[in-house]
C-alpha positions, 0 to 999 in steps of 0.5 A: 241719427243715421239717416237709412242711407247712412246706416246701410252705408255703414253697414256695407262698409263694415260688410255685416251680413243679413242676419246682422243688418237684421237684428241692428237694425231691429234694436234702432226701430225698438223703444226701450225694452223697459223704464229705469227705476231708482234704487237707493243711492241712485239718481235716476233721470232722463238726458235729452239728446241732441245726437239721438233726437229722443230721451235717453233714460239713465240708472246712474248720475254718476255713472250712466249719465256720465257714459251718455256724455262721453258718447253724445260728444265721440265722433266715433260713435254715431248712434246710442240706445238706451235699455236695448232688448233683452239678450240671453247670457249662458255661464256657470254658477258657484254650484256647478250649475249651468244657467241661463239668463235673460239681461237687459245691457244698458246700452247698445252703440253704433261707432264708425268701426263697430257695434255692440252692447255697453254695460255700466256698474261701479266698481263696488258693484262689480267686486260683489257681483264678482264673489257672487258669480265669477263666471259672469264678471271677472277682472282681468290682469289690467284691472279692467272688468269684462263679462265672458257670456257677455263677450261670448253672445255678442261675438256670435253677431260679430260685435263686442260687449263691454263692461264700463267700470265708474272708475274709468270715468275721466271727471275732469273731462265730465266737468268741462263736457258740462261746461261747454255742452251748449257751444259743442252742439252750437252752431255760433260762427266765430269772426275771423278777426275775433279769432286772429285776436284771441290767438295774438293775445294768448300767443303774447301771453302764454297761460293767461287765464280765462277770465284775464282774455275776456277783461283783454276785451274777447266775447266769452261765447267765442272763447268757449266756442273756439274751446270747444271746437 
């Protein structure tokens, strides 16, 4: 996490203003505004991260958790909270009624460049709560999902507000975050001579597969160290 330094360093940088300092600063010094509950075919959990130094909740095994990873492991993002306070979302039902909503986003993020709120649905999700109230989600001409009201609060405070569709996941990616979770967040120092001999090995063999470098005699920790780095 940001040390205060660090997080008013970031905040001049991006020349945010008082009231905006104010309320960031205001969602990092909160806990969750509520716990997550299971619903059927949900696997809810907790992730224990390294990033954030607390317990970041999850609705969603294949979804949500799925997002926490890619942000544990972005350097552009510096700082993730789950459940954030609630925010008030203003649009039009199907009867012409003008409503608002009070919505509890999954997550707020911290990036170099940005800030702003991040929700996480399937994409099955998404085309029923779209028949249901197309003023609130809609895709656009990309297939990508957006939330007008969403958008249209968050640039009130000068941020953004996504909408983050299952389908967008990259699993082959999840699956080696997975794998490598414990050399990314590891300090381990490869030796420089294990590394000149990984790189002469593989360049005399182009495509060697993995388990071929660790019979040529290569520690497997500093495989997947030099991997993940």
């Amino acid at each position: 996490m940001l040390t205060e330094a660090e997080f008013s360093s970031w905040s001049a940088s991006l020349s945010l203003s008082s009231q905006q300092y104010a309320m960031i600063q205001s969602i990092r010094s909160s806990p969750p505004s509520r716990r997550v509950r299971g619903r059927v075919g949900n696997v809810v959990g907790r992730y224990p991260s390294k990033k954030m130094g607390v317990i970041i909740q999850f609705e969603s095994h294949r979804n949500e958790l799925a997002r926490i990873y890619e942000m544990e492991y972005d350097p552009e993002v510096l700082e993730y909270y789950d459940q954030p306070p609630k925010i008030k979302l203003q649009y039009c039902c199907l009867n012409g009624r003008q409503i608002g909503v009070l919505h509890t986003p999954d997550f707020f993020v911290i990036r170099r460049e940005e800030a702003g709120w991040s929700e996480c649905k399937t994409a099955d999700e998404l085309e029923k709560l779209a028949s249901k109230m197309p003023n609130r989600y809609q895709s656009d001409s990309n297939g990508n999902w957006r939330c007008p009201p969403g958008e249209e609060f968050a640039k009130n405070w000068g941020l953004y507000y996504q909408v983050c569709s299952d389908q967008e996941i990259n699993w082959r990616k999840q699956r080696n975050l997975y794998f490598l979770e414990d050399y990314l967040s590891d300090k381990l120092e490869v030796p420089t001579q294990e590394i000149v001999e990984t790189i002469k090995i593989i360049s005399a063999s182009p495509g060697i597969k993995l388990s071929e470098l660790i019979t040529a005699g290569i520690n497997a920790d500093y495989i997947y160290k030099l991997i993940a780095d």
